[in-house]
C-alpha positions, 0 to 999 in steps of 0.5 A: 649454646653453639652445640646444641645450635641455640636460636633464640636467648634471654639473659642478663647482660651480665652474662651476654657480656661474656659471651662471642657472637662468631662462636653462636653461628645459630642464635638469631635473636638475644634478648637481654634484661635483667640488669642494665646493657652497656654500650660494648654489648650494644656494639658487640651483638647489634649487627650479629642478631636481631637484639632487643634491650628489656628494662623492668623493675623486680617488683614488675617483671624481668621487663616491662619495656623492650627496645628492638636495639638493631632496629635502631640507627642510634644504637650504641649512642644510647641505651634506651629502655624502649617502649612498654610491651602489651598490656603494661604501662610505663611512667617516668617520673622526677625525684618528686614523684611526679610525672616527667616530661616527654624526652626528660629523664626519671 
């Protein structure tokens, strides 16, 4: 990526994990999705790039949510799956299939 001076990236965390920002002088934006992020990837590209968390289920897409994590103060407290991207929707729901309140976990 360093050699052919790679600006924008999507992979798995999985992979990004693996990877050292000072080695990726220009990349400007990671977008990971694929599998869930972990906090140490949080910590390790937010103030390096413009990264953005994505969430979806394999029988969506590769995301379906994004979460702009260096936008975020709160980033590497949490790991949210964002908001829907354009034109998909997204709902939480509790064990029993039905629709979770705002704030609660699905």
């Amino acid at each position: 990526m360093a050699d052919h001076h790679i600006t924008v990236a999507a992979l798995p965390p999985t992979y990004a994990v693996y990877l050292e920002p000072q080695r990726m002088s220009s990349l400007r934006i990671l977008f990971t999705a694929g599998s869930a992020s972990s906090t140490e990837l949080v910590y390790k590209w937010k103030d390096q790039v413009a990264y953005y968390n994505g969430y979806g289920p394999t029988e969506n897409s590769v995301a379906t949510s994004i979460w702009p994590v260096s936008e975020d103060e709160r980033a590497g407290q949490l790991i949210s799956i964002g908001r829907p991207m354009p034109n998909h929707r997204v709902y939480m729901v509790d064990i029993h299939g039905h629709l979770a309140p705002v704030g609660v976990a699905g």
